[in-house]
C-alpha positions as a Python dict, from the first residue, in 0.01 Angstrom:
ca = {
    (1, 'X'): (0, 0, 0),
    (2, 'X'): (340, -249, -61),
    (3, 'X'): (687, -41, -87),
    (4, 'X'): (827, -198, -403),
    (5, 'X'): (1240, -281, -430),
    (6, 'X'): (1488, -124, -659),
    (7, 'X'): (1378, -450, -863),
    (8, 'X'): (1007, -380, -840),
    (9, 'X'): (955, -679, -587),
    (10, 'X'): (716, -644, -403),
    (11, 'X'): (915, -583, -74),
    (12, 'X'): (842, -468, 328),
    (13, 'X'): (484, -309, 378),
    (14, 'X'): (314, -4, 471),
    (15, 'X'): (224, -138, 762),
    (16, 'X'): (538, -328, 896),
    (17, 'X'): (676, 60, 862),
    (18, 'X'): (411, 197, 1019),
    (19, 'X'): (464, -50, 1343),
    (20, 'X'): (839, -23, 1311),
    (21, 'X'): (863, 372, 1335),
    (22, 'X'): (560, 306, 1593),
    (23, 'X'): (824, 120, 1863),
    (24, 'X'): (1128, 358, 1749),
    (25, 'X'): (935, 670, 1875),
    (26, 'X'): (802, 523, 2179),
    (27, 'X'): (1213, 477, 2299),
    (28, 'X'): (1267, 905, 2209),
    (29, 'X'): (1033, 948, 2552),
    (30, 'X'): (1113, 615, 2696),
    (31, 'X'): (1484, 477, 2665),
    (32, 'X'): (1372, 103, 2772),
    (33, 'X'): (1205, 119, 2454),
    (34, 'X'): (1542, 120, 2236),
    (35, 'X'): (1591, -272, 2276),
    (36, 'X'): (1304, -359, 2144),
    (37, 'X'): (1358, -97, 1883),
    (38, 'X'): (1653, -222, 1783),
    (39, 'X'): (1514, -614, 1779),
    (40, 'X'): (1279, -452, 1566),
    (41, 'X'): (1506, -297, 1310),
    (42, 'X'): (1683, -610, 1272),
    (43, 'X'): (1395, -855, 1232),
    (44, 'X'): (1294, -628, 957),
    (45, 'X'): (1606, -661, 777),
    (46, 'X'): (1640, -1048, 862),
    (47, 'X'): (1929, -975, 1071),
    (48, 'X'): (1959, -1190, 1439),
    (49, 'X'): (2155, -930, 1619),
    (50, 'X'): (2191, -534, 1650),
    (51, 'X'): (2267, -263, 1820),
    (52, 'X'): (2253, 74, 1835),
    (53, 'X'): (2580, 243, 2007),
    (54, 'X'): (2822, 584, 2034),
    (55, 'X'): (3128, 451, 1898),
    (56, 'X'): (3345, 714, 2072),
    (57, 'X'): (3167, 730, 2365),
    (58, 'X'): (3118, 396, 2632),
    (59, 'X'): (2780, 411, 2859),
    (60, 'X'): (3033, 527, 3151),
    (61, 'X'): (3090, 820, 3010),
    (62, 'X'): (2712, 895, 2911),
    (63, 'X'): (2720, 716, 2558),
    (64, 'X'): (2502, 501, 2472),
    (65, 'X'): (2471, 53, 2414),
    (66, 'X'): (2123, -81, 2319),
    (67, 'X'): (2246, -411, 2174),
    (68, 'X'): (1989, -731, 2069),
    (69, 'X'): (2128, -1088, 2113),
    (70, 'X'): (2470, -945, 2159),
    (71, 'X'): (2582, -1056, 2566),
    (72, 'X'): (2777, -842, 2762),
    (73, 'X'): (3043, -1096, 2725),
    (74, 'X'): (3039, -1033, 2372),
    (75, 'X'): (3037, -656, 2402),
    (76, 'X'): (3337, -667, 2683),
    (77, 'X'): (3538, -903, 2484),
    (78, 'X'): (3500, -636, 2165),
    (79, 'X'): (3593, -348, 2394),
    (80, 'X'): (3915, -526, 2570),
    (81, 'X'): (4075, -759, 2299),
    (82, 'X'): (3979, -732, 1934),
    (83, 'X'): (3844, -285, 1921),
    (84, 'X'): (4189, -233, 1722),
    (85, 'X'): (4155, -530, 1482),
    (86, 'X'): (3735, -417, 1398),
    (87, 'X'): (3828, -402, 1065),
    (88, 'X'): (3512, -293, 968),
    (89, 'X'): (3550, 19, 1218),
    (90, 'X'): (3911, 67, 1085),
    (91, 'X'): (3775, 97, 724),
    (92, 'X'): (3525, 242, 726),
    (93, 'X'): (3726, 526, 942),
    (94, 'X'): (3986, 529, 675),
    (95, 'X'): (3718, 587, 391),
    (96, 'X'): (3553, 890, 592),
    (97, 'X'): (3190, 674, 662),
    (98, 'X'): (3211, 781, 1021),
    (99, 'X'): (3193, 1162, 882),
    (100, 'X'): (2862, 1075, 677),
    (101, 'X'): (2540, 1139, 869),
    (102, 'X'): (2273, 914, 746),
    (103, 'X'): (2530, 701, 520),
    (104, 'X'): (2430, 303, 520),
    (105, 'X'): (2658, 42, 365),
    (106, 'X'): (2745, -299, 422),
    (107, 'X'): (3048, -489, 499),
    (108, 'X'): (3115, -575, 212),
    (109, 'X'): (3145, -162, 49),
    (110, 'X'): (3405, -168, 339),
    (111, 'X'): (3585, -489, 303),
    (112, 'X'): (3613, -752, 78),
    (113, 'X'): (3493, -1074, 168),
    (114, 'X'): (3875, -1286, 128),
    (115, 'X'): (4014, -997, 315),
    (116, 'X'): (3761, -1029, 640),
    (117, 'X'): (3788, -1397, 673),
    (118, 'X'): (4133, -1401, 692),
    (119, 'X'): (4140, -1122, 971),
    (120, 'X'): (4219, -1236, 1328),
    (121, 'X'): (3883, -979, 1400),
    (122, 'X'): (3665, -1224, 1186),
    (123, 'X'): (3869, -1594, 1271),
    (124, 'X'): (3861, -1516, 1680),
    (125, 'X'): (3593, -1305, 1758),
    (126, 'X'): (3327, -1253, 1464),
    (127, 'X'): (3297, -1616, 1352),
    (128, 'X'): (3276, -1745, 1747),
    (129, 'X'): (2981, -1526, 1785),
    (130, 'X'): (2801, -1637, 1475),
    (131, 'X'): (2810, -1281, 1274),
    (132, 'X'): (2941, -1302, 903),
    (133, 'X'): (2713, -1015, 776),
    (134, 'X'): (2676, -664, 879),
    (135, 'X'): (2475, -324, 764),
    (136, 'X'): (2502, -35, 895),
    (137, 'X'): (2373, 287, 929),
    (138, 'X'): (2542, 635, 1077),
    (139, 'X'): (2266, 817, 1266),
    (140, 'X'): (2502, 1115, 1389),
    (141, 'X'): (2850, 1195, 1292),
    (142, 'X'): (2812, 1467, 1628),
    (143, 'X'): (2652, 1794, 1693),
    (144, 'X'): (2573, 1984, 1989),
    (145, 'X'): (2416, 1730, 2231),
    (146, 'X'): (2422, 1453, 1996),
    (147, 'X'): (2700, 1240, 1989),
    (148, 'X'): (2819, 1059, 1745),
    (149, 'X'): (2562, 737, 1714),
    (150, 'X'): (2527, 451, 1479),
    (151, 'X'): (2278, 147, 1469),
    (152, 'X'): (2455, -220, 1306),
    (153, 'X'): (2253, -495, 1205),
    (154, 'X'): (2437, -874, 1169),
    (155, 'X'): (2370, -1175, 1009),
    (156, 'X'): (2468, -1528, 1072),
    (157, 'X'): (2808, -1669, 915),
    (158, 'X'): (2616, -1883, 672),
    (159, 'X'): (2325, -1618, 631),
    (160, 'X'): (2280, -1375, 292),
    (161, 'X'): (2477, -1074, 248),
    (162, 'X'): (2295, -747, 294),
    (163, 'X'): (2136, -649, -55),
    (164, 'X'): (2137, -292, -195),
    (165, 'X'): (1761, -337, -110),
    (166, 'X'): (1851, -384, 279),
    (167, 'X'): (2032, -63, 218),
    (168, 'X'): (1770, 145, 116),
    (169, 'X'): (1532, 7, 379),
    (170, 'X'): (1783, 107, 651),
    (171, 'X'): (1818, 410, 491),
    (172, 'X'): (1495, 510, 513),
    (173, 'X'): (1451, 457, 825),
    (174, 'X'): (1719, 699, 955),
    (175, 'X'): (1557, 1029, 986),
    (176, 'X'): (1346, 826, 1185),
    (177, 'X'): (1603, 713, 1443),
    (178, 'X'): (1732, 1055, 1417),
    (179, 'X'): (1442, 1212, 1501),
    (180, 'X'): (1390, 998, 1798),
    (181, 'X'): (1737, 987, 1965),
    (182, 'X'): (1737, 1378, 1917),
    (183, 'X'): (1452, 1396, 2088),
    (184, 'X'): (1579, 1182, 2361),
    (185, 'X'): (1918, 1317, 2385),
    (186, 'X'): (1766, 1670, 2398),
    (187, 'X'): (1519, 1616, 2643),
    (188, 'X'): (1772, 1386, 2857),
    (189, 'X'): (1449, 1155, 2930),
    (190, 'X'): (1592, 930, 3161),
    (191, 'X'): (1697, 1210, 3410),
    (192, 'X'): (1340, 1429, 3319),
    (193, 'X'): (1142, 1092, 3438),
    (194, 'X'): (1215, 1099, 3777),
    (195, 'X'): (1003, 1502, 3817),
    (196, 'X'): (782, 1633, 3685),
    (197, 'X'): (851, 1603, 3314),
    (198, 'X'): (708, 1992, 3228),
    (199, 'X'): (877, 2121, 3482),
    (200, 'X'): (1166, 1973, 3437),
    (201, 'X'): (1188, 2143, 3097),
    (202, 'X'): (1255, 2468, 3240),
    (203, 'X'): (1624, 2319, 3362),
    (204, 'X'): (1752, 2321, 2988),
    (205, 'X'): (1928, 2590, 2843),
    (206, 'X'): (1727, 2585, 2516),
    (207, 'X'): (1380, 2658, 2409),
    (208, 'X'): (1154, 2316, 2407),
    (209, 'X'): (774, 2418, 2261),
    (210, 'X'): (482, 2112, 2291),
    (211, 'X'): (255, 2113, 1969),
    (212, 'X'): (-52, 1981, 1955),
    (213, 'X'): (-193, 1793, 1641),
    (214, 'X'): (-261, 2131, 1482),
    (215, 'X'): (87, 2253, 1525),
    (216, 'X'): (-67, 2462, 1833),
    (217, 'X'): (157, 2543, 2085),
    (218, 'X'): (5, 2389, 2406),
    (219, 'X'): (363, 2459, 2649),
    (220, 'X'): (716, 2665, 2663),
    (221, 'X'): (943, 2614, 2847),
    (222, 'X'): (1147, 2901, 3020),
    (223, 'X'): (1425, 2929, 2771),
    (224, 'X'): (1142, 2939, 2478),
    (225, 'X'): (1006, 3236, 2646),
    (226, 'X'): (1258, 3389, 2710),
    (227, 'X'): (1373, 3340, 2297),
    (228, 'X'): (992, 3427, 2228),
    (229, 'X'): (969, 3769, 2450),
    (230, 'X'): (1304, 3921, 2270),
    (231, 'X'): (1096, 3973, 2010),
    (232, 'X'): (1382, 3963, 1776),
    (233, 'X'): (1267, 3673, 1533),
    (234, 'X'): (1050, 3429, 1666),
    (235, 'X'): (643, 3504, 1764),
    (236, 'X'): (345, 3326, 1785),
    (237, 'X'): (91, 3392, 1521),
    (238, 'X'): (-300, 3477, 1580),
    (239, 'X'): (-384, 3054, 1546),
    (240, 'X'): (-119, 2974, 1843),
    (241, 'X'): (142, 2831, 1627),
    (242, 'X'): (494, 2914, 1636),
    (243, 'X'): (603, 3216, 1374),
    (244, 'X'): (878, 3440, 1258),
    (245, 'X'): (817, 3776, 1346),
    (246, 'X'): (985, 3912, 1054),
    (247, 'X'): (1060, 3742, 707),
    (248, 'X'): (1150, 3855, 361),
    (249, 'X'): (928, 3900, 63),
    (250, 'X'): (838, 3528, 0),
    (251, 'X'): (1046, 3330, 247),
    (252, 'X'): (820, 3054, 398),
    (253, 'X'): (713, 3118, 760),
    (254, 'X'): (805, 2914, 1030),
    (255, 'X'): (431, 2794, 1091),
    (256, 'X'): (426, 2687, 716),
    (257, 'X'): (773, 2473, 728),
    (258, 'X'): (586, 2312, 1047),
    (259, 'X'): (295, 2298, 870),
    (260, 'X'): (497, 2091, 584),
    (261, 'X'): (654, 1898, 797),
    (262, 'X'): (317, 1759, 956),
    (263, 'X'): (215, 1668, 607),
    (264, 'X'): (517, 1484, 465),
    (265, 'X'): (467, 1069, 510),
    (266, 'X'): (696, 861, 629),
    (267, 'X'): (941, 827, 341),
    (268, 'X'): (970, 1185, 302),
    (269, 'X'): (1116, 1279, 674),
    (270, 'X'): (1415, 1446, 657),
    (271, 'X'): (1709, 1388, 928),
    (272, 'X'): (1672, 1546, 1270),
    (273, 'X'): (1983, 1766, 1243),
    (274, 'X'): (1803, 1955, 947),
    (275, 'X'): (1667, 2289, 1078),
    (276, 'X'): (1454, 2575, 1005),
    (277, 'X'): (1683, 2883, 1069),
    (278, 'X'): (1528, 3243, 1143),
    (279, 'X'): (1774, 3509, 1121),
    (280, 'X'): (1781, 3734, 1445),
    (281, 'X'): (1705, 4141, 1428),
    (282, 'X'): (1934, 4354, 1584),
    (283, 'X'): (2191, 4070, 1591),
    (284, 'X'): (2405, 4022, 1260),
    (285, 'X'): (2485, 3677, 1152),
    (286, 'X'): (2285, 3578, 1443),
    (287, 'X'): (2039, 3269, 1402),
    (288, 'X'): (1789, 3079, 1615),
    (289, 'X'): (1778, 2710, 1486),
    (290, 'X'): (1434, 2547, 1520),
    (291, 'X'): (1439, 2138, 1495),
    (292, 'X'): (1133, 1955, 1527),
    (293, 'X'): (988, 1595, 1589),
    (294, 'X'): (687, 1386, 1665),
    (295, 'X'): (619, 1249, 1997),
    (296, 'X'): (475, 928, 2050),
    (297, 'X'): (186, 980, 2306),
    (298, 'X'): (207, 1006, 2647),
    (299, 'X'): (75, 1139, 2964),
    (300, 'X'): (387, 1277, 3072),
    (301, 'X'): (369, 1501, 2792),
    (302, 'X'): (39, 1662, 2853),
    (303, 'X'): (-61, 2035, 2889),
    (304, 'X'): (-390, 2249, 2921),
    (305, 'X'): (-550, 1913, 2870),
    (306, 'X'): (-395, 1837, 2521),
    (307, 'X'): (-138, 1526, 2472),
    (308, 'X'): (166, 1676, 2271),
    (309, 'X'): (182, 1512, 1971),
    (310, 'X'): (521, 1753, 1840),
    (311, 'X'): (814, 1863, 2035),
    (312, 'X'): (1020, 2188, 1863),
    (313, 'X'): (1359, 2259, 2008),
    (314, 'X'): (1518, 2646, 1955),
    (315, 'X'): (1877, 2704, 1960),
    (316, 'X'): (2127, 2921, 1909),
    (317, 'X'): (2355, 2734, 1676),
    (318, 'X'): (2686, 2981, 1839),
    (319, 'X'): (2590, 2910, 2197),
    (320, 'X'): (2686, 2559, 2287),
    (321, 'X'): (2814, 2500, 2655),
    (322, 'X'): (3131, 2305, 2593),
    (323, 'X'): (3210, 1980, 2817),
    (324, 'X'): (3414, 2088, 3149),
    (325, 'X'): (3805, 2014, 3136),
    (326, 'X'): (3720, 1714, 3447),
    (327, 'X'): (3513, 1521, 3171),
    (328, 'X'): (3767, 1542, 2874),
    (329, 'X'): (4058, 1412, 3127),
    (330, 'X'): (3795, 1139, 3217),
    (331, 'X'): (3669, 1031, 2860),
    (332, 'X'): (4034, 1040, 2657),
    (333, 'X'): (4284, 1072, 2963),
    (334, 'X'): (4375, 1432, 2890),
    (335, 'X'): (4634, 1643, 3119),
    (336, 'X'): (4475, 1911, 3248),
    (337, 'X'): (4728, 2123, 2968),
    (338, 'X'): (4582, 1963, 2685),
    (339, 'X'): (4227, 1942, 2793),
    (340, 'X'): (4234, 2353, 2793),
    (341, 'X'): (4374, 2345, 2453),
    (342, 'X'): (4096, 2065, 2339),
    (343, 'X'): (3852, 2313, 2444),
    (344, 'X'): (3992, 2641, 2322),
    (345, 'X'): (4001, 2503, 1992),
    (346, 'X'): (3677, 2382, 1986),
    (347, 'X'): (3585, 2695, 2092),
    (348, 'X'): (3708, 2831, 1761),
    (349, 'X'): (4059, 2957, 1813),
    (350, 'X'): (4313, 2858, 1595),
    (351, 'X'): (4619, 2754, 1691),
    (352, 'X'): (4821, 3066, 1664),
    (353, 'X'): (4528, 3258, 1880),
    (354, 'X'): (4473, 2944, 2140),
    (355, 'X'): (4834, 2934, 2220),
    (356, 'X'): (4848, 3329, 2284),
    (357, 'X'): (4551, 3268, 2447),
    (358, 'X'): (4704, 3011, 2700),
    (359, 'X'): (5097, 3155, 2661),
    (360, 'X'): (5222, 2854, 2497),
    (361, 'X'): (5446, 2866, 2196),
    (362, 'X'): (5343, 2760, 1894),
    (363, 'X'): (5555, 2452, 1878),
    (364, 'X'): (5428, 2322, 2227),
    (365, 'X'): (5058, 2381, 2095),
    (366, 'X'): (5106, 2140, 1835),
    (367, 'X'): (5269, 1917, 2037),
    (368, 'X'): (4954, 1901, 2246),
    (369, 'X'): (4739, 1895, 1948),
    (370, 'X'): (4887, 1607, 1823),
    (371, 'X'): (4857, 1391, 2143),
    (372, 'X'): (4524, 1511, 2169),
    (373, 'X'): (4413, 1398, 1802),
    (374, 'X'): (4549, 1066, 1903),
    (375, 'X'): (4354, 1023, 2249),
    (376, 'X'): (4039, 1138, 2066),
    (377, 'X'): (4096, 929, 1793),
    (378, 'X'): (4058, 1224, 1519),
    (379, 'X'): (4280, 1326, 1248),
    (380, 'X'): (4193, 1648, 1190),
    (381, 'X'): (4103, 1990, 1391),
    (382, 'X'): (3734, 1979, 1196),
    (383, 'X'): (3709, 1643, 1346),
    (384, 'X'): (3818, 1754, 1714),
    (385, 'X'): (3578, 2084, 1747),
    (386, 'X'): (3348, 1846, 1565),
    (387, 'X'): (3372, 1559, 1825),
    (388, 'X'): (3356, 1804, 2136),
    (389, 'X'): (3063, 1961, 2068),
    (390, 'X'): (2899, 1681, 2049),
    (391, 'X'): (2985, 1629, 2412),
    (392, 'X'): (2852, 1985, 2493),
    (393, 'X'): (2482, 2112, 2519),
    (394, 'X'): (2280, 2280, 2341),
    (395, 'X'): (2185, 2689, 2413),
    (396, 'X'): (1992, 2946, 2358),
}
């Protein structure tokens, strides 16, 4: 099999996909892998450096930098001198890209080509470093646990521009990086691979289930027993598979939308962040949220004698454990005052209720809301609560 371009081309193969989204699951259970991943992502796309990054979020502060023939000269001299003229990043915030999960352009849908040349970004700092060309892709714009994340490609000053082709290829490969990072971010590998890596699972507040090949379930962890012995939507069925325990007169059953998603190929994936939601008895508006990935093989993923080959995480989507004040003054240098209104708000109060709720008045509340939107870099209270979360974990 050949993929074929927009043009009818023929273009990247079956196989060069099948080898690419080979190395980006191996990084979901190991991290070390994402370099390679990356350099892998960009060969494919004739780009000669990448990286894959939380733009709002620096290593320190337990974001993420996988970058490919990018030094950490390079990536210091971005971060102290020439972050406020990226004009890409400035752009492509002012169009609302950064808001777009699983939106891919290139620089030129954000700038136009006379404009970036003559910017002091592209003259001192682009140009020295050999990049004229960039695509990129937004993995996450932020959700519980999952940060916001984006992976850039770059080509040389004198290379091609990225072609709508390039676009699409990137684009297909993002429910595959989502998938992976999601994974990754969820199960907090680097931390799980110093213990045991199935009991470690039992430390996370939400439901992780191992799948076999035949969508068995082979492990739970604690908090997926605990979701599974309520009784109050989710079951497992007579073949060992996960199941609702209750569904309406022809609403697909968990075990089939598992099922489906075992048979889809790897241009039909959809994005990590979509989920299969199963309404809760006894608990209006309630919801468990089940997500689910493959897992590249591995021993340390191994139960009764059966390598998982499928990792499904459950979730309550209204029970997120929101970042502690201590890390908000640390990340965006928040007073203690306006890291308790950050996190009221993003708790769902408005501002009328949040400054009642700490016995401010209304004007000092937006006072504090506005400094905060600046230190966060949002414009909008969507954006904040949005943003936070994303800092926050998971629950069940």
């Amino acid at each position: 099999m050949t993929l074929r371009s927009a043009s009818g081309a023929p273009e990247r193969g079956a196989t060069e996909l099948s080898q690419l989204l080979h190395r980006i699951y191996e990084a979901a259970v190991d991290p070390r892998q994402w370099t390679e991943a990356v350099a892998a992502v960009a060969a494919s796309l004739q780009a000669h450096k990448g990286m894959l990054f939380t733009p709002y979020l620096g290593p320190q502060d337990g974001g993420l930098v996988f970058p490919w023939n990018l030094s950490e000269t390079d990536l210091q001299l971005w971060g102290t001198r020439f972050m406020a003229h990226d004009i890409w990043s400035n752009a492509g915030l002012e169009c609302g890209f950064w808001q777009r999960e699983g939106a891919v352009c290139a620089d030129g849908d954000l700038v136009p080509r006379d404009m970036l040349e003559q910017s002091v970004f592209y003259r001192e700092f682009l140009s020295t470093i050999d990049i004229g060309h960039m695509c990129v892709c937004q993995v996450f714009n932020g959700a519980p646990g999952l940060p916001a994340t984006a992976l850039t490609v770059y080509r040389p000053v004198d290379g091609q521009p990225f072609s709508r082709d390039d676009q699409a290829w990137l684009g297909q490969l993002v429910p595959h990086l989502s998938r992976a990072l999601g994974v990754m971010h969820r199960l907090d590998t680097s931390r799980l691979q110093a213990a045991s890596a199935l009991g470690s699972l039992d430390r996370l507040p939400f439901g992780v289930a191992l799948l076999n090949e035949r969508q068995q379930v082979i492990h739970l962890n604690q908090a997926a027993r605990t979701a599974i012995g309520r009784g109050d939507g989710l079951d497992l069925n007579s073949q060992g598979q996960l199941d609702t325990s209750q569904r309406g007169g022809g609403t697909p059953g968990l075990a089939q939308w598992l099922d489906t998603l075992r048979a889809l190929d790897a241009q039909e994936q959809a994005h990590f962040s979509q989920s299969f939601a199963v309404t809760r008895s006894g608990t209006p508006q309630r919801q468990y949220a089940l997500q689910c990935s493959p897992l590249a093989a591995t021993p340390a993923w191994t139960a009764q004698g059966e390598t998982a080959h499928f990792v499904v995480f459950i979730t309550d989507p209204d029970a997120v454990r929101l970042p502690e004040a201590s890390r908000l003054r640390q990340l965006y240098g928040f007073t203690e005052a306006q890291a308790r209104v950050a996190l009221a708000l993003a708790d769902g109060g408005s501002y009328k209720s949040t400054a009642r709720q700490l016995g401010l008045s209304d004007q000092t509340l937006r006072t504090h809301a506005k400094e905060i939107y600046a230190k966060a870099r949002v414009n909008r209270l969507p954006e904040l609560v949005r943003t936070l979360l994303s800092l926050g974990q998971a629950a069940i």
